[in-house]
C-alpha positions in Angstrom: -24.0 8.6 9.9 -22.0 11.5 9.9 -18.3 11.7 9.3 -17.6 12.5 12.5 -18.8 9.5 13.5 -18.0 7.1 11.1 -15.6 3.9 13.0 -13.0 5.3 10.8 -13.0 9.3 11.1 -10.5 8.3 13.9 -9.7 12.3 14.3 -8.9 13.4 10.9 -7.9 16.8 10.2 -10.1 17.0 7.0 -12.0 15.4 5.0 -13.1 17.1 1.8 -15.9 16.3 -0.8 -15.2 17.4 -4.6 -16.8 17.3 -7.4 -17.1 18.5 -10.7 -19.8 18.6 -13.2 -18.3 18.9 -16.2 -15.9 16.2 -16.1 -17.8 14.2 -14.1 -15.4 13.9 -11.4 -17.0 12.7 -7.7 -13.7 12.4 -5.5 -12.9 13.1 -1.6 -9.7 14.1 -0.1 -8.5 13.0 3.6 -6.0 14.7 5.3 -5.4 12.3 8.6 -3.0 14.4 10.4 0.0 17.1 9.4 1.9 16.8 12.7 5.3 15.5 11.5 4.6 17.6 8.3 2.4 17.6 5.0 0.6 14.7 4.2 1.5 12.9 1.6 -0.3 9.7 -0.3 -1.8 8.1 -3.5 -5.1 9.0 -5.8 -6.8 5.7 -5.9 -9.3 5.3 -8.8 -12.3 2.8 -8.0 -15.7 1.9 -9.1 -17.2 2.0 -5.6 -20.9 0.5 -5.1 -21.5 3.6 -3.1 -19.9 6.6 -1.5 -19.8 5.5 1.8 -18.1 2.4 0.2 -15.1 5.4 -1.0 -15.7 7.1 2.5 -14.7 4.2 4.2 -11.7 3.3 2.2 -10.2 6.8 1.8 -10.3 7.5 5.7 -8.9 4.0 6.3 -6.1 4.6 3.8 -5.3 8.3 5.2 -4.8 7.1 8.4 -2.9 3.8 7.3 -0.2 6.6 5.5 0.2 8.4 9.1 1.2 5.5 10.2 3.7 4.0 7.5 5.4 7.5 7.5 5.9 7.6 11.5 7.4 3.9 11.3 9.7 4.8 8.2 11.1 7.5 9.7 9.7 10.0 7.3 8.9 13.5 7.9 5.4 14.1 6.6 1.8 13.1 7.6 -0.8 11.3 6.1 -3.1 11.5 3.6 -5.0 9.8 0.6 -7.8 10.3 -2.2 -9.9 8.3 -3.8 -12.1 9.4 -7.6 -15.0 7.5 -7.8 -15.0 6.0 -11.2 -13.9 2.7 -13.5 -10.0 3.9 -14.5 -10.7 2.0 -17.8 -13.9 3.5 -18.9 -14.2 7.2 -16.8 -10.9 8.4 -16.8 -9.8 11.3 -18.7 -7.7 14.6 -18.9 -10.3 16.8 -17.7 -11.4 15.0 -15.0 -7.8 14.7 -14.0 -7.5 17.8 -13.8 -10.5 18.8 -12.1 -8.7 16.3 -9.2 -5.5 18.9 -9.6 -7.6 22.1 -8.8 -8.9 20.0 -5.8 -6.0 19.4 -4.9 -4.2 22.8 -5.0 -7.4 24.4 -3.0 -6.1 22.6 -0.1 -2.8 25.0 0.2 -0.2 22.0 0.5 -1.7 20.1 3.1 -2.2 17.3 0.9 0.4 16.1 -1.7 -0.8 13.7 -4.0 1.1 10.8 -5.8 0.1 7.4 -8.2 -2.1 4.8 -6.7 -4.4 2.0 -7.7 -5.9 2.8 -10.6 -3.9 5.9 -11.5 -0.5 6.3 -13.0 2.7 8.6 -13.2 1.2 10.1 -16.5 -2.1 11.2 -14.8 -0.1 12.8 -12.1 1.5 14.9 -14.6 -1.5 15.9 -15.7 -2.8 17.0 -12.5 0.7 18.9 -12.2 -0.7 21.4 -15.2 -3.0 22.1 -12.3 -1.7 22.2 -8.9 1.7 21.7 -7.4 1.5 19.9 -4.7 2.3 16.5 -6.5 5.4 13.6 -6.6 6.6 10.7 -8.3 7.4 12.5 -11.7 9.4 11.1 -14.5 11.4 15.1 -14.5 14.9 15.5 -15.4 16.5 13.9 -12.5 14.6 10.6 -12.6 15.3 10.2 -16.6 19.2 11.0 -16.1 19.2 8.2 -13.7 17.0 5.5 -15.6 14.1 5.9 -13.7 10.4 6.7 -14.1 9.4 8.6 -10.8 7.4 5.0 -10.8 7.1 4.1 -7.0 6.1 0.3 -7.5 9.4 -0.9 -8.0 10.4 0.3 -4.2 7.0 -0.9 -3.1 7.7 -4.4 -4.8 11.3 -4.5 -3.1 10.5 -3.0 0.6 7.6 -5.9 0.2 10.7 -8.4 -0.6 12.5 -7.4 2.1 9.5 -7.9 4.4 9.1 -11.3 3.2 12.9 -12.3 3.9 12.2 -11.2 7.5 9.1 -12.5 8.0 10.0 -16.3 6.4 13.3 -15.8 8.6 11.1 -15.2 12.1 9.0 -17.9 11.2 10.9 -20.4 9.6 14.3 -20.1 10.6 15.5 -19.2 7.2 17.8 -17.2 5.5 16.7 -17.8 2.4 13.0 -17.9 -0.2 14.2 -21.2 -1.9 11.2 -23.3 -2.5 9.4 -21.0 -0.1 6.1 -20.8 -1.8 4.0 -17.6 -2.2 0.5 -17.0 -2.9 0.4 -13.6 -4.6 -3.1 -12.1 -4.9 -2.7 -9.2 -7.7 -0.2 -9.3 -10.0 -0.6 -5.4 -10.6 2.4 -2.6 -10.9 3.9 -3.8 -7.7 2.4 -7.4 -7.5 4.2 -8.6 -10.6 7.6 -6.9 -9.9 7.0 -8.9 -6.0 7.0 -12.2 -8.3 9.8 -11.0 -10.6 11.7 -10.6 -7.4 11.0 -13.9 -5.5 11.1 -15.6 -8.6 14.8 -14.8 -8.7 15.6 -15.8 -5.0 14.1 -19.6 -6.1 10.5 -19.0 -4.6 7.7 -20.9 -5.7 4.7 -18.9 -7.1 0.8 -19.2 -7.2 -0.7 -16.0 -8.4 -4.4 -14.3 -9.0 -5.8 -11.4 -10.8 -8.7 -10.0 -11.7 -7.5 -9.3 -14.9 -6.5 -12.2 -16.5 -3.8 -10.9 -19.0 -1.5 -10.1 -15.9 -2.1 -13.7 -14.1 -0.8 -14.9 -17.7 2.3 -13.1 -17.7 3.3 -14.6 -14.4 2.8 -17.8 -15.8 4.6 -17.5 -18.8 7.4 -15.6 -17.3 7.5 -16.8 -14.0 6.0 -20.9 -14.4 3.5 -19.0 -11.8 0.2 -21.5 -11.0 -3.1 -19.6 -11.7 -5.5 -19.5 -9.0 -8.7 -18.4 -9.2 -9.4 -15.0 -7.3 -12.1 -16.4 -4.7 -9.1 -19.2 -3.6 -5.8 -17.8 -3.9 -5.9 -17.3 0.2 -6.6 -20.7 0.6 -3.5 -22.3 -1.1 -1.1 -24.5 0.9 1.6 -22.4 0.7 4.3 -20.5 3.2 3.3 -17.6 2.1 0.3 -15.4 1.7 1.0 -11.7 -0.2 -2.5 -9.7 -0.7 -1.1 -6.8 -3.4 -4.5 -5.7 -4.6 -7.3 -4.1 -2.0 -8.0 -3.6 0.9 -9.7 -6.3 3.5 -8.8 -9.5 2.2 -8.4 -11.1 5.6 -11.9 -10.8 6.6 -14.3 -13.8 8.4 -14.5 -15.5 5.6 -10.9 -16.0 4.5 -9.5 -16.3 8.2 -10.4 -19.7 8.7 -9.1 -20.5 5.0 -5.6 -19.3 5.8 -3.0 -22.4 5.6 -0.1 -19.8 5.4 2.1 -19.4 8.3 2.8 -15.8 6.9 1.0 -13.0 5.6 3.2 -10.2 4.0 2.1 -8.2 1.1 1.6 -4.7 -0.6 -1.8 -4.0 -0.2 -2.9 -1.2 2.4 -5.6 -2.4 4.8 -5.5 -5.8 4.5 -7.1 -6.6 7.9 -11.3 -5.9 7.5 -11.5 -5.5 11.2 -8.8 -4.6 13.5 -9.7 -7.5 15.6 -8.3 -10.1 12.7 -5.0 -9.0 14.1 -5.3 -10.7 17.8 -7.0 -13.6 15.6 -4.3 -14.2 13.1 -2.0 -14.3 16.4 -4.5 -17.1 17.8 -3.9 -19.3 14.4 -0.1 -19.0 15.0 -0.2 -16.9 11.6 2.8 -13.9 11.5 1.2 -10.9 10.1 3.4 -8.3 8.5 1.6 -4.9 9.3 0.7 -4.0 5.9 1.9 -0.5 6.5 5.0 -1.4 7.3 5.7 -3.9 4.5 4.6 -1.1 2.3 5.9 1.9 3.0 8.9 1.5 0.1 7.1 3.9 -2.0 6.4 7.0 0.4 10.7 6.2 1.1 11.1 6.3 -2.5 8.8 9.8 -3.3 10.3 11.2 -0.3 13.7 10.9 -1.8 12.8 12.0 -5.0 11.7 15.2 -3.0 14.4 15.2 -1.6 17.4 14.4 -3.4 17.9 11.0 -5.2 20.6 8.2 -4.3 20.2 5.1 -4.3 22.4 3.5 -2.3 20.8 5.7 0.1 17.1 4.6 -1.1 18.2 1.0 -0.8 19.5 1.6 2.4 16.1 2.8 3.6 14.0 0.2 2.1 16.3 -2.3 3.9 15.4 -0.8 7.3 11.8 -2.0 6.6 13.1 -5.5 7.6 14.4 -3.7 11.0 11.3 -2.6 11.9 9.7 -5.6 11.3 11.9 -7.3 13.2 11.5 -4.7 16.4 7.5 -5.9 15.7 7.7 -9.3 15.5 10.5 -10.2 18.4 8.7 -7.4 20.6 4.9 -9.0 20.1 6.4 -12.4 20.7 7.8 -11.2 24.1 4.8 -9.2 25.2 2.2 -12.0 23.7 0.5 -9.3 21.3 -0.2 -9.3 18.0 1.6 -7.4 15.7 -0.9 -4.7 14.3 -1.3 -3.2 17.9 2.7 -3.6 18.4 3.1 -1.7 15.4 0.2 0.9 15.8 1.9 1.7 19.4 5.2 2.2 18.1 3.6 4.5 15.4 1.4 6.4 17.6 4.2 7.3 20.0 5.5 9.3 17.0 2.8 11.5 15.5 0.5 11.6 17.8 0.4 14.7 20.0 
């Protein structure tokens, strides 16, 4: 299979292969469109099985940026990258910076920021490099007490979804008692829990990494559910904040949550679990839309930082849910293809 016609290519701009020898880096670039401006979005660091399995996932992710940006009113396209590697074991300064001279060969078209399995440090290393980067800790972030750290606008845009969705399906104004099933209690997942956890929301939570499902517990009185059945919990609530594809064949049928609202990009493995979520009478919150707080919080640090003015933008992410939800209702659609129209009609020529 080419990548022309890979189910995902869905017209990219470019797509670029890199690699370097010496550091070992084997990455790819994908630039899914530049129409309302450069694109803009995270450097994911994976062990993939293969490199179609990191094909796949950084042309899904491209494209899911296009969209976020279009529905939060940002001005800049989409775009994503993706290192092939274990961030714990393979990562190190040369190969990040071997992922900065890829980056800077691209002219600006691509503009890269922090994403699963990278952090703000390994951006500034790639800053040495190239400048086409964001989310810094420079001297505007530290005068204000901040890191350049997206997660916590990620973690609170996420909230907000939640609130809207629980609202729309529930009639409620507030998360008291709600109960959540968080799967990945990451950068962003565990700030999700810190932040429901003070609104009086009940938590169940799995990780991978079993350190971080600990601290929920302890700090949170979190219940630890094993990875393989944190979908499945009777709860009101169902927040994916780790990968991609978690609402698949398999877990579908699983779901007793009347809502599914979380951080992770792709959640969906097919877009066709979107109409069948709607046939279970389950509310999805188009993951692009619940997540979209950190492009809104890098674009104002590009920008010029206030946050009153951030916090007013991460609150609009419960508008546009809203618009989603009340407009799918109406027309009988689900929400994915609601939302994808609505973000279409903006960058698409």
């Amino acid at each position: 299979m080419t990548v022309f016609d890979h189910p995902d290519f869905d017209r990219h701009e470019q797509v670029v292969f890199h690699h370097d020898p010496s550091s070992g880096l084997r990455a790819l670039i994908a630039i899914h469109s530049t129409r309302l401006g450069p694109s803009l979005g995270g450097c994911r660091m994976f062990p993939y099985v293969d490199e179609a399995a990191a094909l796949t996932d950084v042309l899904r992710l491209s494209r899911g940026m296009s969209f976020k940006a279009a529905l939060a009113g940002l001005p800049q396209g989409g775009g994503k990258s993706v290192i092939l590697g274990d961030p714990r074991r393979d990562k190190s300064p040369a190969l990040l910076r071997a992922m900065g001279r890829g980056i800077e060969r691209l002219g600006g078209a691509y503009v890269v920021a922090e994403d699963s399995g990278t952090n703000v440090a390994d951006i500034e290393v790639m800053s040495g490099v190239t400048r086409h980067v964001s989310g810094l800790t420079d001297a505007q972030t530290r005068a204000t007490g901040r890191t350049g750290d997206p997660s916590p606008a990620t973690a609170y845009g996420t909230l907000v979804a939640i609130r809207t969705a629980v609202r729309f399906a529930f009639g409620r104004d507030d998360l008291e008692g709600v109960r959540v099933a968080i799967q990945g209690v990451g950068n962003v997942g565990y700030r999700l829990a810190a932040l429901l956890h003070a609104e009086g929301a009940r938590l169940w939570v799995a990780d991978t990494h079993s350190p971080a499902v600990d601290r929920c517990v302890r700090a949170f009185g979190a219940v630890a559910v094993p990875v393989s059945a944190i979908h499945a919990q009777a709860v009101e609530v169902f927040a994916p904040c780790a990968l991609g594809g978690v609402v698949n064949d398999h877990t579908l049928p699983q779901l007793q949550a009347r809502v599914v609202a979380g951080a992770a990009n792709n959640q969906l493995a097919r877009p066709d679990h979107d109409s069948a979520l709607q046939a279970r009478g389950v509310l999805y919150a188009p993951d692009y839309v619940v997540n979209a707080g950190g492009i809104i919080d890098i674009h104002h640090q590009r920008t010029g930082y206030d946050a009153a003015a951030v916090r007013a933008h991460l609150d609009r992410i419960g508008d546009t849910l809203s618009d989603i939800f009340t407009t799918a209702a109406v027309r009988g659609r689900a929400t994915g293809a609601v939302a994808d129209a609505l973000a279409e009609a903006v960058f698409r020529p």
